[in-house]
MIDOSE-1310 file (N, C-alpha, C; in nm, 2 decimals, decimal comma, always signed):
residues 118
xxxx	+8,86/+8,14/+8,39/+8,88/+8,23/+8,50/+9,02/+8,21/+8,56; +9,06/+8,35/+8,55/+9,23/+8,29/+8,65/+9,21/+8,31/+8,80; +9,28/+8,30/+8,91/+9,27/+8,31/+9,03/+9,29/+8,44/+9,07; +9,20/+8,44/+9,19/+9,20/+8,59/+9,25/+9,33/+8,61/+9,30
xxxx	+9,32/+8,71/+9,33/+9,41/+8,77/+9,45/+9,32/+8,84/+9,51; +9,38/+8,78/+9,66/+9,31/+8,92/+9,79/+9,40/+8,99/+9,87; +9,34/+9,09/+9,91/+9,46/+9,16/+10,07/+9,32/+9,23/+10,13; +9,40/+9,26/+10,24/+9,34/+9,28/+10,37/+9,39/+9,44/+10,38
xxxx	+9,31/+9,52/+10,32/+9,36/+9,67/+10,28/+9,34/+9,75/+10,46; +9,21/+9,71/+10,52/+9,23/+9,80/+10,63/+9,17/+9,66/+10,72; +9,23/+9,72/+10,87/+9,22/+9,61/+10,98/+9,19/+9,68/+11,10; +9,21/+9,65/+11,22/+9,16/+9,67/+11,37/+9,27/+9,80/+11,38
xxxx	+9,41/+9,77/+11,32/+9,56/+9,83/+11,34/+9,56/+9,96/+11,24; +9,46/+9,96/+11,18/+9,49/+10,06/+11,03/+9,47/+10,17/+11,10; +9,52/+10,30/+10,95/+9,41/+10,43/+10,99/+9,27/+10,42/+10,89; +9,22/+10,54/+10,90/+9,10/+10,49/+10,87/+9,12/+10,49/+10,72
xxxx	+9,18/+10,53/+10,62/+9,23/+10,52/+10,49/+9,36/+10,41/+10,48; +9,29/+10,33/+10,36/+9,43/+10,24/+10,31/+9,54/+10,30/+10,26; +9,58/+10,19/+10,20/+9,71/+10,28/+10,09/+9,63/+10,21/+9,98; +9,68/+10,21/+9,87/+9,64/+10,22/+9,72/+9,68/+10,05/+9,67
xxxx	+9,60/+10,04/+9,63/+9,58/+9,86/+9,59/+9,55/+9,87/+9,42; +9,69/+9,81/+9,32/+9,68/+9,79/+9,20/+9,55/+9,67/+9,17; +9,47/+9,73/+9,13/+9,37/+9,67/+9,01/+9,34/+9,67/+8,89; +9,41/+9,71/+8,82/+9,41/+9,69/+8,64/+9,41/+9,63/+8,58
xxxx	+9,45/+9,49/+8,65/+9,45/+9,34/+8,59/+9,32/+9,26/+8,60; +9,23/+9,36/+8,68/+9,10/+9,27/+8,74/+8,97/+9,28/+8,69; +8,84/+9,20/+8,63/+8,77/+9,24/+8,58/+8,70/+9,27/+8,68; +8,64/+9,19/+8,81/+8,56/+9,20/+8,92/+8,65/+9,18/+8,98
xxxx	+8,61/+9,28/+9,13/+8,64/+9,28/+9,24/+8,50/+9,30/+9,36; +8,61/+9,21/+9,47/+8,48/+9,21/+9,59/+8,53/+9,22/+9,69; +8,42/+9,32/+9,78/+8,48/+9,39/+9,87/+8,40/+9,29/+9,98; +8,49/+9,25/+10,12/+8,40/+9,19/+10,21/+8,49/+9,26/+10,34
xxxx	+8,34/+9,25/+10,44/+8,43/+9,33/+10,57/+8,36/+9,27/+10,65; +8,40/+9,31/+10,81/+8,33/+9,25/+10,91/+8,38/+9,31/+11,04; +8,27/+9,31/+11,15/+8,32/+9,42/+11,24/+8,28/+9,37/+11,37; +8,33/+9,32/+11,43/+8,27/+9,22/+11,58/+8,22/+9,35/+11,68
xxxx	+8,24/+9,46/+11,68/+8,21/+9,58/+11,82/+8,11/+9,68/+11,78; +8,07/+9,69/+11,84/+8,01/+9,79/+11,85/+8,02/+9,94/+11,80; +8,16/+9,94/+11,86/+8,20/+10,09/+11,84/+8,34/+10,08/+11,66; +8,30/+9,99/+11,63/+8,41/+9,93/+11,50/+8,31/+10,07/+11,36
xxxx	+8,41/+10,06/+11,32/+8,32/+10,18/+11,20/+8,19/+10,17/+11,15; +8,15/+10,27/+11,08/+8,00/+10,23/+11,02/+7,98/+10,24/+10,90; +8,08/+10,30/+10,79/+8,05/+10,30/+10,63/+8,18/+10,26/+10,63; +8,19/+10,23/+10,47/+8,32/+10,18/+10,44/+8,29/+10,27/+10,28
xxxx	+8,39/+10,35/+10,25/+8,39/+10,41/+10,08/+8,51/+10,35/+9,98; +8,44/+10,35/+9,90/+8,57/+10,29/+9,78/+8,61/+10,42/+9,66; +8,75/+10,41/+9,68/+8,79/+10,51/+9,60/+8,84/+10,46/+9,50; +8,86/+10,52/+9,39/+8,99/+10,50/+9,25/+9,00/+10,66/+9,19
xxxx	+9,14/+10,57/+9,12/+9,22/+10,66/+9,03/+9,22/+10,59/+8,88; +9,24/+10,63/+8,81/+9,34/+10,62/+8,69/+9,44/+10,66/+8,69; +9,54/+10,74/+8,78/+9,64/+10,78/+8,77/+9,77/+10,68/+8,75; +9,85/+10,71/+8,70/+9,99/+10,60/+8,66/+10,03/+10,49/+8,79
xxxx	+10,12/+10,60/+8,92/+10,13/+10,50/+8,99/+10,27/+10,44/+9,02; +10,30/+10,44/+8,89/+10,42/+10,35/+8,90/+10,53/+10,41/+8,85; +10,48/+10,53/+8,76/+10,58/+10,64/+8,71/+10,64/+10,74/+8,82; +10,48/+10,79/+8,84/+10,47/+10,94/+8,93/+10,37/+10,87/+9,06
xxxx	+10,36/+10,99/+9,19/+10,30/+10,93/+9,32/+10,17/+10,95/+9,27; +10,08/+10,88/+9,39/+9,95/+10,88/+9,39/+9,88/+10,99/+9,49; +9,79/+10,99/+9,50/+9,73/+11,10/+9,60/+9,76/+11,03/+9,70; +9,80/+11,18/+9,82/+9,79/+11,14/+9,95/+9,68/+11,07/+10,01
xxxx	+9,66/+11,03/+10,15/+9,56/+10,97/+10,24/+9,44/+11,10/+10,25; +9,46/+11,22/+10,22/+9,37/+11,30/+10,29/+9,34/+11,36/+10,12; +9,41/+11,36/+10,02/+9,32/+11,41/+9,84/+9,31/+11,34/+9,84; +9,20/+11,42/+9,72/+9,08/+11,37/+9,62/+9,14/+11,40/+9,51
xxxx	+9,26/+11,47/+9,49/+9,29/+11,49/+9,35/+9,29/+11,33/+9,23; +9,23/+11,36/+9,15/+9,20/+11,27/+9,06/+9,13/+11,12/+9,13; +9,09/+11,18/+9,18/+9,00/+11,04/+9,27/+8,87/+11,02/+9,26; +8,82/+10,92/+9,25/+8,66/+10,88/+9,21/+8,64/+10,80/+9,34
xxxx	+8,48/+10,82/+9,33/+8,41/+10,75/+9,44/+8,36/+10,67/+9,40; +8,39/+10,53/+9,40/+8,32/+10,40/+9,37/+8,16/+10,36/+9,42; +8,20/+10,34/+9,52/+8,06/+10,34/+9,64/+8,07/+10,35/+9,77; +7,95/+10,34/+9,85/+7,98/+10,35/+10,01/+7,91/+10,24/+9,98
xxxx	+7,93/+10,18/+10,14/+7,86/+10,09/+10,19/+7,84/+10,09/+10,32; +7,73/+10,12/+10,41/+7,65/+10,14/+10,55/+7,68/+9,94/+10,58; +7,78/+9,96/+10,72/+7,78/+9,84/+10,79/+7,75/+9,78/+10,87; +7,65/+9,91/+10,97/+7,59/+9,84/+11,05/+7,45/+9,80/+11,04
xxxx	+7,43/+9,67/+11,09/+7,36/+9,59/+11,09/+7,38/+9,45/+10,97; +7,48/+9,50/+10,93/+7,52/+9,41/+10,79/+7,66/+9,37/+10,77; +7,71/+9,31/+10,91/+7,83/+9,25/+10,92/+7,84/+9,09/+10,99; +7,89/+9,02/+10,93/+8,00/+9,02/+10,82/+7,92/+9,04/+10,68
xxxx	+7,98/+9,09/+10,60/+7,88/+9,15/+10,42/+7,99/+9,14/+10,29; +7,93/+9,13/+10,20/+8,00/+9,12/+10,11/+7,90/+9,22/+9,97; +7,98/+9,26/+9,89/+7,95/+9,34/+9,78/+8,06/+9,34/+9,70; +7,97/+9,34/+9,53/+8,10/+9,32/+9,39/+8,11/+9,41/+9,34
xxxx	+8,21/+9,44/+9,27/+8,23/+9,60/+9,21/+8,30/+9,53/+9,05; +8,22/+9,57/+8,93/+8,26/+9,55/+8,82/+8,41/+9,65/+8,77; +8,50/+9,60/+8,75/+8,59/+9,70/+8,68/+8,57/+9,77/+8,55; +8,59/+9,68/+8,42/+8,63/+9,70/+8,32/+8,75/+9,79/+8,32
xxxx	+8,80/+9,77/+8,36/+8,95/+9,84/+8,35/+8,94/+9,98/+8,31; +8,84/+10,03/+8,40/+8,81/+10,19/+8,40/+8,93/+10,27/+8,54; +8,97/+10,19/+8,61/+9,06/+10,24/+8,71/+9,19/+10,12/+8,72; +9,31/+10,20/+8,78/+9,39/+10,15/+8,79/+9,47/+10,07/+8,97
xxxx	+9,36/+10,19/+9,05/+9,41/+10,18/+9,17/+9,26/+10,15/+9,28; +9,30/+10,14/+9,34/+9,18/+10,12/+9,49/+9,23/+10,14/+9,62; +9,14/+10,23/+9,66/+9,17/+10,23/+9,85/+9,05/+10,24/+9,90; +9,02/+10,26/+10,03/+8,90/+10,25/+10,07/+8,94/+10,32/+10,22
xxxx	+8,83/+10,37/+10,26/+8,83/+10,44/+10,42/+8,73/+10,34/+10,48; +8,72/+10,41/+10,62/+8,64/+10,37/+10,70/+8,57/+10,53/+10,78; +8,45/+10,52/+10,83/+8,44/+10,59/+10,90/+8,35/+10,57/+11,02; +8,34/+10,60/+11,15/+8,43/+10,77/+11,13/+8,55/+10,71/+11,15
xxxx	+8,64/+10,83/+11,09/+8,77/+10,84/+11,12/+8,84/+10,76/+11,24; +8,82/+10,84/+11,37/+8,83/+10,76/+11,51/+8,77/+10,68/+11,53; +8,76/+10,52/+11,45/+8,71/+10,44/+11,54/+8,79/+10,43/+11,63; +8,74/+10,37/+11,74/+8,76/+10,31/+11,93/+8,86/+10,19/+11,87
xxxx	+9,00/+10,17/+11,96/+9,06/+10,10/+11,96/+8,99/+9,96/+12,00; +8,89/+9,98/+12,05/+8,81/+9,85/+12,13/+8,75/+9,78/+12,02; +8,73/+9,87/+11,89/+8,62/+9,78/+11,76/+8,77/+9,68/+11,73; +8,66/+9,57/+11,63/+8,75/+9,53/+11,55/+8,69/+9,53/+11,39
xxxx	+8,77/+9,58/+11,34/+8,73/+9,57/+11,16/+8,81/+9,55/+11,07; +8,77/+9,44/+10,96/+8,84/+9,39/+10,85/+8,74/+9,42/+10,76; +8,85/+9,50/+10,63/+8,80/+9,51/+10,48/+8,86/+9,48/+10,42; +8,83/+9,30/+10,34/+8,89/+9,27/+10,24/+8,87/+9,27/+10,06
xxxx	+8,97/+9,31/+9,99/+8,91/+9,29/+9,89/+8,97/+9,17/+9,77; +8,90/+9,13/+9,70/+8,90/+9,02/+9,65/+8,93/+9,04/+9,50; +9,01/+9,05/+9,40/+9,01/+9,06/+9,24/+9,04/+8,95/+9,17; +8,91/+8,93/+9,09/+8,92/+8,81/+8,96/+8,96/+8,84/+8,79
xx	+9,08/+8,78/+8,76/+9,04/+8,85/+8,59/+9,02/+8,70/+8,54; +8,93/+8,73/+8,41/+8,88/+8,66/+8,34/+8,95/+8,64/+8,22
């Protein structure tokens, strides 16, 4: 196993969509979040692409063009949480939302994600 890499894709400071996080190198990845408020979001969705990236841009924050839905994950009552997402190098990129949209400046929320290659 080689060593992960993580980042801290959305935070207290974010909007409610990341930017795009290279995963092609990774066979698992793990998504963990945690939300101390009340009023801090309540799903978290995982997106990908196959799209290049590095040639040509990627979709904006608000398309779906060429975008897959990985999974959601419902986080209230289930914070701090963690969940794994198999790759196989079916996607190249990753971002993830939060919703709703407006969370309350008063939440706080971290979604990190975690990639291992083997």
């Amino acid at each position: 196993m080689y060593p992960s890499k993580y980042t801290q894709l959305l935070t207290s400071g974010s909007t409610s969509t990341s930017g795009w996080w290279f995963v092609g190198d990774f066979n698992s990845i793990t998504v963990s979040w945690s939300s101390s408020a009340s009023l801090g979001p309540s799903r978290i969705t995982v997106q990908t692409t196959w799209d290049d990236g590095f040639q040509s841009a990627l979709a904006g924050s608000t398309s779906m063009t060429n975008v897959s839905l990985v999974t959601g994950i419902n986080m209230i009552g289930n914070t701090p949480g963690q969940a794994s997402i198999t790759s196989d190098g079916n996607y190249r990129w990753l971002r993830a939302t939060v919703a709703p949209a407006n969370q309350s400046d008063a939440s706080f929320g971290t979604v990190t994600f975690t990639g291992t290659r083997f």
